[in-house]
LUMFIRO-790011 format. One line per field, with one value per residue (C-alpha): x, y, z; residue in three letters. Coordinates in steps of 0.1 Angstrom, whole numbers, plus 2048, in hexadecimal, padded with zeros to 3 digits. Example, Ala and Ser with C-alpha at 12.3 -4.5 7.8 and 13.67 -1.06 7.14 Angstrom:
u [87B | 889]
v [7D3 | 7F5]
w [84E | 847]
code [Ala | Ser]
! end
This chain:
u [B45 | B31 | B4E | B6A | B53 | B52 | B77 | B7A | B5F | B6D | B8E | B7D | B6E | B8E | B9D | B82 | B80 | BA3 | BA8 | B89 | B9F | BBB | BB2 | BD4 | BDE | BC4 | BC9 | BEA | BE4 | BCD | BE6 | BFA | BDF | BDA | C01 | C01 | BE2 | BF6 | C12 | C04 | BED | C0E | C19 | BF7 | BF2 | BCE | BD9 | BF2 | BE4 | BC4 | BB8 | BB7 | BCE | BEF | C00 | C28 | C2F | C32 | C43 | C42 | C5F | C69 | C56 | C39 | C43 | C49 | C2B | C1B | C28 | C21 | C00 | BFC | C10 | BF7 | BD7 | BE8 | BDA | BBC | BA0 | BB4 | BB5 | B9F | BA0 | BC5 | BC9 | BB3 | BC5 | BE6 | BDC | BC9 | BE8 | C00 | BE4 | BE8 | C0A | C0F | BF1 | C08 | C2C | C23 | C2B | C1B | C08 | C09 | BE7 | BEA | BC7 | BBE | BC9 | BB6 | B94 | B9C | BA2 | B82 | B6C | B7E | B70 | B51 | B47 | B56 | B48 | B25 | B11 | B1C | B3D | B3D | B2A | B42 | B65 | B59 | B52 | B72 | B86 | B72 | B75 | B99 | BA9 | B8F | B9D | BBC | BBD | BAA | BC7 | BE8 | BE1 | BF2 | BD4 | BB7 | B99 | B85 | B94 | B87 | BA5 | B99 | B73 | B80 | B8F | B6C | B57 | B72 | B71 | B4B | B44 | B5C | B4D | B26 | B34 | B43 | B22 | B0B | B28 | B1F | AF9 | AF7 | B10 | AF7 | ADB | AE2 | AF1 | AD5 | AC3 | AD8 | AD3 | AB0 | AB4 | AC8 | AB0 | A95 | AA7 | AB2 | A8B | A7E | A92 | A8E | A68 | A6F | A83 | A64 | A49 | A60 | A5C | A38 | A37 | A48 | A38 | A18 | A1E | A30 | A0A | 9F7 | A11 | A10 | 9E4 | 9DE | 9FA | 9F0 | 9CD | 9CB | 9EC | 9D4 | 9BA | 9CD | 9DD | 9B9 | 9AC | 9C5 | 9C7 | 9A5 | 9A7 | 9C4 | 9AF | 98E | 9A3 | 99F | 97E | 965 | 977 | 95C | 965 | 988 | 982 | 969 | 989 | 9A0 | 98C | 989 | 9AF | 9B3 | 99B | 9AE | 9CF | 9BF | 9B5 | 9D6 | 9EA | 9CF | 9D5 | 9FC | 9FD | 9E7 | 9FE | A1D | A11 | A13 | A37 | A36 | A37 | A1A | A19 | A1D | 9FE | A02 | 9FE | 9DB | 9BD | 9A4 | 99D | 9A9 | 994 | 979 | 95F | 949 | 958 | 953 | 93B | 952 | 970 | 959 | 94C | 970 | 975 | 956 | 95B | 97F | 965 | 964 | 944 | 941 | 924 | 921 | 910 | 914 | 901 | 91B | 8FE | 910 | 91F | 93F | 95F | 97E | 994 | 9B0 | 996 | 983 | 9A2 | 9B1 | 98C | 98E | 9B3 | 9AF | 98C | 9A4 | 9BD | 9A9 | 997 | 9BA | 9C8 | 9A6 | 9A7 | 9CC | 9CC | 9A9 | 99D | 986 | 960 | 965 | 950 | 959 | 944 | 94C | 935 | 93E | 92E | 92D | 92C | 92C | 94D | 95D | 95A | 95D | 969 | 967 | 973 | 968 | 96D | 966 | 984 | 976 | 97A | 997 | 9BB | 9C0 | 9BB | 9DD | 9F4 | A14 | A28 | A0F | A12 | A18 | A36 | A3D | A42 | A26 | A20 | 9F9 | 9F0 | A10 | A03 | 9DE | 9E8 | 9FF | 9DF | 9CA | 9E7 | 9EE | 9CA | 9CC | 9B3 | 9B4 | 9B7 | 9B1 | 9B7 | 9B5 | 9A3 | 982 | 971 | 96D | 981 | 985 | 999 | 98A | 996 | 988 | 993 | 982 | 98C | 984 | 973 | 98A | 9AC | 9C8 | 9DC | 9D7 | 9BD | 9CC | 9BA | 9D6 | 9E0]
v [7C1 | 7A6 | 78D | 7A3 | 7AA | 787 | 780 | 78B | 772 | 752 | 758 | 758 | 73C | 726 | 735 | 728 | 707 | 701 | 70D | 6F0 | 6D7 | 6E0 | 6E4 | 6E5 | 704 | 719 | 713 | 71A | 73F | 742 | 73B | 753 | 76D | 767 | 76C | 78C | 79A | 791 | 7A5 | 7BD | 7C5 | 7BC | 7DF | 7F4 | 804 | 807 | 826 | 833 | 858 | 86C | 869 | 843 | 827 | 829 | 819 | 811 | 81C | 7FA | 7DF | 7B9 | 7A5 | 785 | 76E | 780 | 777 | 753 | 74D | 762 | 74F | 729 | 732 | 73D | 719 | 707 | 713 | 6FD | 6DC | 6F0 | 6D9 | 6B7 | 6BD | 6DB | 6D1 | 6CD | 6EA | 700 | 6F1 | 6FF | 721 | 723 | 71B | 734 | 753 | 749 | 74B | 76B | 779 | 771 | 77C | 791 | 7B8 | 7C3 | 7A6 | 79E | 796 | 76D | 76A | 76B | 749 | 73D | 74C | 73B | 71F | 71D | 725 | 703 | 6F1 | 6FF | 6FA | 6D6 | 6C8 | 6C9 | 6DF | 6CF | 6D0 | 6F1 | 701 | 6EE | 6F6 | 717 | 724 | 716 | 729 | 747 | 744 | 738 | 752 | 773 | 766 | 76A | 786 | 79B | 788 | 793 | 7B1 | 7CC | 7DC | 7DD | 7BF | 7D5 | 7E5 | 7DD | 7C3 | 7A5 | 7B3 | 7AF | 789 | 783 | 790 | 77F | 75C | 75C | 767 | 74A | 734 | 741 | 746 | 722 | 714 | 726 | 717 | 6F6 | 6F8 | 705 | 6EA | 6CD | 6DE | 6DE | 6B8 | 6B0 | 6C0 | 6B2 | 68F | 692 | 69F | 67D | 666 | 676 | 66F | 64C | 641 | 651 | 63A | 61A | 629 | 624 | 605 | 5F5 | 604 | 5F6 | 5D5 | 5D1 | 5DE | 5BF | 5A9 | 5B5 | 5B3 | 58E | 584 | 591 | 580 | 561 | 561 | 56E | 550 | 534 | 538 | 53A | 523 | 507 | 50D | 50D | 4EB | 4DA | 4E6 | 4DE | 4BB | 4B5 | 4C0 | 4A6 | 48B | 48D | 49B | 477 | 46D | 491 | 4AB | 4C1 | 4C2 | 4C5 | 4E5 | 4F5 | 4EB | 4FB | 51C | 51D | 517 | 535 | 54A | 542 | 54A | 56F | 572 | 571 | 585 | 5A0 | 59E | 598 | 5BA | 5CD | 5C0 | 5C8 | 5E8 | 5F6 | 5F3 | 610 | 634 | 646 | 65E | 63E | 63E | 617 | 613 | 606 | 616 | 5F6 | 5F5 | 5D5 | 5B6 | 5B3 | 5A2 | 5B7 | 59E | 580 | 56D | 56E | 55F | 541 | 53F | 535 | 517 | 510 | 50B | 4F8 | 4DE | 4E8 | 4EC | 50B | 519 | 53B | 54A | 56C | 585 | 5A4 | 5B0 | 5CD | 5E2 | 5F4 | 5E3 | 5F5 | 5EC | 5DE | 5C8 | 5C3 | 5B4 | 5A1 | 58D | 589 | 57A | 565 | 551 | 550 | 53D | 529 | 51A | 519 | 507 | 4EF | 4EC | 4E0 | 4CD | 4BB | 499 | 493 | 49C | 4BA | 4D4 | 4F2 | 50F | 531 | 54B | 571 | 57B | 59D | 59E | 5BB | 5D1 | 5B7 | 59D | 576 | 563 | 53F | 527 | 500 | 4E0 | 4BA | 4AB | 49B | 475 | 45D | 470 | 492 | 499 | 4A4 | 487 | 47D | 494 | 4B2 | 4B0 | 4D7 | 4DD | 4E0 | 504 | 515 | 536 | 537 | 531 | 548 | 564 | 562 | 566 | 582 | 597 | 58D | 599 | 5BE | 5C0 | 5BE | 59D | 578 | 55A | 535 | 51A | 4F2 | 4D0 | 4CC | 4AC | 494 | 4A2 | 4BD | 4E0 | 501 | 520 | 544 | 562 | 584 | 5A1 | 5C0 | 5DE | 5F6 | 5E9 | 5F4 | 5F8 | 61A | 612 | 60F | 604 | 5F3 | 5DD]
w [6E9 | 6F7 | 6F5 | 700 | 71C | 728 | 728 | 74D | 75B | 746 | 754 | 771 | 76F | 761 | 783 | 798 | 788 | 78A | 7B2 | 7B1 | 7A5 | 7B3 | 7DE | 7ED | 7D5 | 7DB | 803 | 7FB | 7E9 | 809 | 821 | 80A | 80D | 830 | 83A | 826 | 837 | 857 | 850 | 844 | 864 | 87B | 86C | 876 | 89C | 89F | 8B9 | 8A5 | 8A8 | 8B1 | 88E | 88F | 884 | 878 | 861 | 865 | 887 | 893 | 888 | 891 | 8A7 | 898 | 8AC | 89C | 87D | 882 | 892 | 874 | 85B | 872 | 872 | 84B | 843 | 85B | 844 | 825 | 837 | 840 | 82B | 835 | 85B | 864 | 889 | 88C | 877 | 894 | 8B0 | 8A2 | 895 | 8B7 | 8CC | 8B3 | 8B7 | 8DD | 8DD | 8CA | 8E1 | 902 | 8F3 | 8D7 | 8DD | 8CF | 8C2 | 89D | 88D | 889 | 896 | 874 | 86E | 887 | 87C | 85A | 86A | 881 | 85D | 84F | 86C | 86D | 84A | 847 | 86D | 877 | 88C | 8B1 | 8A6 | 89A | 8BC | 8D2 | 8C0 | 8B3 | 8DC | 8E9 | 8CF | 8D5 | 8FC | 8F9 | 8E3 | 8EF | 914 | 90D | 8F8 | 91B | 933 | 924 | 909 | 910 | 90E | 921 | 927 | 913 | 8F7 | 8D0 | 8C9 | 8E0 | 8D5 | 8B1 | 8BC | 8C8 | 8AD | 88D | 89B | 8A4 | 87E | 874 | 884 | 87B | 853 | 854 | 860 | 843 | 82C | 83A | 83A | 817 | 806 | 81D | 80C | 7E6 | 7EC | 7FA | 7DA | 7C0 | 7D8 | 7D2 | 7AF | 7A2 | 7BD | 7A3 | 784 | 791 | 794 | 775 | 764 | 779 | 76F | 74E | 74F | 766 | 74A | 72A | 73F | 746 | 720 | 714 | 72D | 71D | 6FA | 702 | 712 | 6F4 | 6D9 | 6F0 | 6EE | 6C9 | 6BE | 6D4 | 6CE | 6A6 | 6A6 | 6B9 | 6A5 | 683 | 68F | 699 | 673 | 662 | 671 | 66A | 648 | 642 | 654 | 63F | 61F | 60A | 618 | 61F | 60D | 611 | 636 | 62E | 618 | 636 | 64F | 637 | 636 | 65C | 65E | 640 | 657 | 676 | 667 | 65A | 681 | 68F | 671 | 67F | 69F | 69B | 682 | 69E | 6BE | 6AC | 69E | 6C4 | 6C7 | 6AA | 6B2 | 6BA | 699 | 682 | 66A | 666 | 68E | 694 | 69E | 6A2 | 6C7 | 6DD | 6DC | 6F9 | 705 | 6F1 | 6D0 | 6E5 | 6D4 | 6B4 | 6C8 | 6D4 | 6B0 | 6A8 | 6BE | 6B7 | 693 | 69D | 6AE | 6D1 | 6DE | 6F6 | 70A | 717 | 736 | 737 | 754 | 74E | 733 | 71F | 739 | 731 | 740 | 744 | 728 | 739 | 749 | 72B | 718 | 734 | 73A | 714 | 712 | 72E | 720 | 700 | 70F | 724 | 706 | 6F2 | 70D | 70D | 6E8 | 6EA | 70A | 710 | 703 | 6E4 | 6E9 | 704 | 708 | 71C | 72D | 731 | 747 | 74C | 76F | 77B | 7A3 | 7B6 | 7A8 | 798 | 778 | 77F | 760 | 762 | 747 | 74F | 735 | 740 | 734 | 713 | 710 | 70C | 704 | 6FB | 6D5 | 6CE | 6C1 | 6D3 | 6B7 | 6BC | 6E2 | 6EF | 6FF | 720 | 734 | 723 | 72D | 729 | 74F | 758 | 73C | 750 | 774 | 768 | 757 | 774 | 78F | 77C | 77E | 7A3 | 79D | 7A7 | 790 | 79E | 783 | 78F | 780 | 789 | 79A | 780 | 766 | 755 | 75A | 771 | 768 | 77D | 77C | 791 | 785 | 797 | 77F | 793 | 783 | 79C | 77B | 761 | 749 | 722 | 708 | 6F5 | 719]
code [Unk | Unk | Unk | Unk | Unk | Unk | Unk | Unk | Unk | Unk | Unk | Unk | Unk | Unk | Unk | Unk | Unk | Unk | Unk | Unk | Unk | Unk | Unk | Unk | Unk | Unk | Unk | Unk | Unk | Unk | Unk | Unk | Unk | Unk | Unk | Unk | Unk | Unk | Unk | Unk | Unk | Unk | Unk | Unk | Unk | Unk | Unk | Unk | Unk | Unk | Unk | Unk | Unk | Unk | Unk | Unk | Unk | Unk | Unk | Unk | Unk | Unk | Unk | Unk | Unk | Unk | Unk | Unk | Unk | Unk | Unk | Unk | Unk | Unk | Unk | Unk | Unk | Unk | Unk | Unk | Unk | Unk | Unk | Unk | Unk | Unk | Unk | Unk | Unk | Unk | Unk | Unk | Unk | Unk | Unk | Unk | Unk | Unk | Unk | Unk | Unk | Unk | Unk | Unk | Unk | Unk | Unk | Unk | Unk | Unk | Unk | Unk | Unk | Unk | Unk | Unk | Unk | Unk | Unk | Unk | Unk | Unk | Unk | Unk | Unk | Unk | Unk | Unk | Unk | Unk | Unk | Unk | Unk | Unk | Unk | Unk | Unk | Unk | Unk | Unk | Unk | Unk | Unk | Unk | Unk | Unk | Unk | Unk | Unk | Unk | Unk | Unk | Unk | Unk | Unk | Unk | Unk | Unk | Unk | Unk | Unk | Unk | Unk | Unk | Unk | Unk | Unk | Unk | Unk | Unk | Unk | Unk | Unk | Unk | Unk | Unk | Unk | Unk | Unk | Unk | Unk | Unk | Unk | Unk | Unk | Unk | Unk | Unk | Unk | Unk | Unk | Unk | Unk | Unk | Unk | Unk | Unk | Unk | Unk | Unk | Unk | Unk | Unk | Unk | Unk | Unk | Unk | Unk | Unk | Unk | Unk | Unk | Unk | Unk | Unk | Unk | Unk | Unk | Unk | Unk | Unk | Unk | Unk | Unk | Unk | Unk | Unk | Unk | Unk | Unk | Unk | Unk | Unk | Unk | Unk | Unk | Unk | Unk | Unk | Unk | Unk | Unk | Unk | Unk | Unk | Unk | Unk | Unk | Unk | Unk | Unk | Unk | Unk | Unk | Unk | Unk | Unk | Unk | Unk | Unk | Unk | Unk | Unk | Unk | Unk | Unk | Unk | Unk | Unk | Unk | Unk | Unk | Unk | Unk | Unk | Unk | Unk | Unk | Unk | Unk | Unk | Unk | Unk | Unk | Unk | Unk | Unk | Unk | Unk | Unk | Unk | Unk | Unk | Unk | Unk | Unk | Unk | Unk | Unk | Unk | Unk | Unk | Unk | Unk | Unk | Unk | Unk | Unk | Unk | Unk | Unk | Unk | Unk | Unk | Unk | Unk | Unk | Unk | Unk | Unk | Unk | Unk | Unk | Unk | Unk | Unk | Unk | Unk | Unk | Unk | Unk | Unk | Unk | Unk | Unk | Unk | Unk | Unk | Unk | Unk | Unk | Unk | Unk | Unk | Unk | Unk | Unk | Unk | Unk | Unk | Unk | Unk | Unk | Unk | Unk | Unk | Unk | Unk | Unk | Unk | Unk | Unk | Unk | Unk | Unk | Unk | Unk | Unk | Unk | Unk | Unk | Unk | Unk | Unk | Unk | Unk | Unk | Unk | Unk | Unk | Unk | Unk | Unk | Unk | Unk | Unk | Unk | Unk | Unk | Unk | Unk | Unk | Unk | Unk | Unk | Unk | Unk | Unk | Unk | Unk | Unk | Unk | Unk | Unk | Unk | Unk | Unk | Unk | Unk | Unk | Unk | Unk | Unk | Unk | Unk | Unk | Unk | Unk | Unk]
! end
């Protein structure tokens, strides 16, 4: 019953749709409607008796129903030119108004018209055409009716086009106001995903950072073993084993650290994603302990004592003393030593990495030289900058490499403990 009920609205709707697609047919059945409205009113006396209007003791002249039938063809181009379309209705009611006897309803084409121009103009527009229609045709009507100033046909001239003209401004209003909703509607939709495009980037940028440290600082450090290890092989093999093992734990290090930096591109209900929390400085005696044990020689200063750091912080003061002793291990001369100090001032951290250059050439041979457009300095400055901090990198006087970094504890940037 349900179905057989619905019939009537889809056709309906097909209807609507299609007088959608299709404008100049549907102004066409209007204009149809509108002519046959216009005849048949031409045929009613509105004083036809003492009971009230009559109906077929009148009939229209033929100028009547020429001008009936101009103005119904005129309302076909209604929607491409409303205004010319008004002028011409306007001037037909005008004439029938003058010559008609009596006169033939063809005003009705002109308060179709005037609603066209109301609802496709603006406001101004609509006040100033909509009063010198009403003044026009209501003037006319009073001047040379047959009838007196005062009788309920030029009242009823007054009152249709004034309706037109309010109806056709509502029209208006209410289309401005659900484009300006479904405006605001896609202007949402557009920067939810430019959103989401920005947050996949940062993503990636982020993930590129951490692969770029967790590599490039066990990378270095396997390389320095394990070319120690081949220097001393022959000659102190004992040395060579204890390199080997430091180059074994080193390589465990960064599979760790790889498997727990990849394991966040998985989804958030994986069991295999990790749970260990992100390395801070609260481990940062361990990541010294490893350059250390690769021969650098690194002393700590450290006045931050054990207060909690936010974890975006935390990781980015971490990664950055990483990669500045990476880049120290790799790029400074025999013998260096280097110095790191974490300093807590006021409501920020100040992370400083110094070295004095070593002696002679850098330790990495000609073959072993890194290559250039590195992207350790660049991965830094870009923590340091989402961070809302300031990094200031430089050689120092009489050798040697400065890098500082003061990161405020109130990152600009949402705290997450896998950044």
């Amino acid at each position: 019953m349900s179905s057989l009920a619905d019939v009537p609205v889809q056709v309906l709707v097909r209807c609507r749709d299609w007088l959608r697609a299709h404008p100049l047919a549907a102004d066409a059945l209007l204009a149809l409607a509108v002519l046959t409205a216009m005849v048949v009113g031409s045929f009613a006396d509105p004083h036809g008796g003492r009971d009230g209007p009559t109906f077929g003791t009148r009939t229209p002249g033929p100028s009547s129903v020429v001008l009936m039938l101009l103005g119904a063809a005129a309302l076909v181009r209604r929607r491409r030119a409303p205004l010319a379309v008004l002028g011409f209705t306007s001037a037909v009611t005008v004439a029938e108004l003058v010559a008609g006897d009596p006169p033939a309803p063809v005003a009705m084409s002109a308060v179709i018209a005037l609603y066209t121009v109301a609802s496709r103009t603006d406001r101004p527009t609509t006040w100033r055409v909509g009063l010198a229609t009403m003044t026009v045709l209501t003037a006319t009507a009073m001047s040379f009716g047959s009838a007196p100033w005062y009788t309920q046909q030029n009242v009823g001239i007054f009152a249709w086009t004034g309706m037109a003209a309010a109806a056709g401004d509502a029209v208006r209003s209410r289309r401005a106001f659900v484009d300006a909703i479904r405006e605001r509607a896609e202007r949402a939709e557009r920067t939810r995903e430019e959103e989401a495009r920005r947050r996949v980037a940062e993503e990636r940028l982020r993930i590129a950072r951490d692969l770029h440290d967790v590599v490039a600082h066990h990378i270095a450090l396997v390389n320095v073993q394990a070319g120690v290890a081949a220097h001393v092989m022959d000659r102190r093999p004992d040395q060579a084993k204890e390199a080997l093992a430091h180059v074994r734990e080193a390589s465990r290090s960064a599979l760790d650290e790889l498997r727990a930096t990849v394991g966040l591109l998985r989804q958030s209900g994986d069991p295999e994603a990790p749970t260990e929390p992100a390395p801070g400085l609260a481990v940062l005696d361990d990541l010294l302990d490893t350059f250390r044990n690769a021969g650098l020689p690194v002393e700590v200063a450290r006045t931050d004592g054990d207060d909690h750091l936010p974890a975006a912080v935390d990781l980015a003061a971490y990664r950055i003393i990483q990669e500045a002793l990476t880049n120290v291990r790799k790029h400074a001369g025999p013998g260096v030593h280097a110095e790191v100090s974490v300093v807590r001032v006021g409501r920020t951290i100040e992370v400083t990495v110094l070295d004095d250059g070593g002696t002679g050439a850098p330790s990495a041979s000609p073959e072993e030289a890194p290559a250039p457009g590195g992207h350790g300095l660049v991965g830094m400055r870009e923590r340091v900058t989402a961070l809302g901090g300031a990094l200031t990198t430089g050689p120092r006087y009489g050798g040697g490499f400065r890098v500082q970094a003061i990161l405020p504890l109130t990152a600009r940037t949402r705290e997450d403990p896998a950044t």
